[in-house]
C-alpha positions in Angstrom: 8.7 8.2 -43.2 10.7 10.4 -41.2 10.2 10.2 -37.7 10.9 13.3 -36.7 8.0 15.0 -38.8 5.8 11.6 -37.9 6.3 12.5 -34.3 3.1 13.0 -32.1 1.7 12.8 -35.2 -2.0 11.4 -33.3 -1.5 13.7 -30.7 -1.3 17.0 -33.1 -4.0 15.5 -34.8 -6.0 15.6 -31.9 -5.5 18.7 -30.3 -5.8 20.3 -33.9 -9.6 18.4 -33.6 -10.4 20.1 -30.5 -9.2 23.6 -31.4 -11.4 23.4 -34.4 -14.0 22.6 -32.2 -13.5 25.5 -29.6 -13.4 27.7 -32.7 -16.5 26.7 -33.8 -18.5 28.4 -30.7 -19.7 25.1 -29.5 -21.5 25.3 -26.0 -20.2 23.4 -23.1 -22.2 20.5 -23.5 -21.6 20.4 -27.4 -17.9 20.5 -26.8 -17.9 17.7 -24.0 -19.4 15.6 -26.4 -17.6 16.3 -29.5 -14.0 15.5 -27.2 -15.5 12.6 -26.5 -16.1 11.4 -29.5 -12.5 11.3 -30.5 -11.8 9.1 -27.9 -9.0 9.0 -25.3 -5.4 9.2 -26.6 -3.6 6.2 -25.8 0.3 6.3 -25.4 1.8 3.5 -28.0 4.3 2.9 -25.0 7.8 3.9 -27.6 10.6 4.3 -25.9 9.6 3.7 -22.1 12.0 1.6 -20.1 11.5 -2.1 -19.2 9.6 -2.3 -15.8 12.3 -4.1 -13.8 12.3 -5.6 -9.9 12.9 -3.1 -7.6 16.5 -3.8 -5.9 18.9 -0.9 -3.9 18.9 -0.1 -0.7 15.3 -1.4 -0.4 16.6 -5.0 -0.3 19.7 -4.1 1.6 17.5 -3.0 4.1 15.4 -6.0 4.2 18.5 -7.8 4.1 19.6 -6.6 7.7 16.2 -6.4 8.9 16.2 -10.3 8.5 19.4 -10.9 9.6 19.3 -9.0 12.9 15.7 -11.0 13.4 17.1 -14.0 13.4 20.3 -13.5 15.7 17.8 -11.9 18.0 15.9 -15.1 17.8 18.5 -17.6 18.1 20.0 -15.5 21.4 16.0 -15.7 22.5 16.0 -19.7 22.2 19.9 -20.0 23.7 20.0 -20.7 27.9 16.8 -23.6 27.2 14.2 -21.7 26.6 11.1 -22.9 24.4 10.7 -21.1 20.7 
């Protein structure tokens, strides 16, 4: 099969379900009920990126946080003071 006329193919199908429905004259109840029936649409996840580590300038920044932590503690503990 083609992809390109395969695509959304679930998701045409169900907003073709619910149109039908809303045609029909269905009351508001009726037409909770009958979307509910089809179920939720659930993504197949195609095509999405791989969920990686965050890295950037958010762990440059922890970086230097730690860093300048512990120079500040080492000058705290220099001249014989208890850490």
């Amino acid at each position: 099969m083609n992809m390109k006329t395969n695509a959304f193919a679930r998701a045409r199908a169900m907003a073709s379900a619910i149109s039908a429905m809303m045609a029909a004259g269905l009351s508001g109840f009726e037409l909770k009920q009958g979307i509910f029936g089809l179920g939720p649409y659930v993504s197949r996840g195609k095509g999405g990126k791989v969920a990686r580590r965050p890295t950037g300038i958010a762990a440059a920044r922890r970086a230097a946080l730690k860093k300048r932590n512990r120079a500040k503690h080492r000058a705290a503990c220099k001249g014989g003071r208890s850490c």
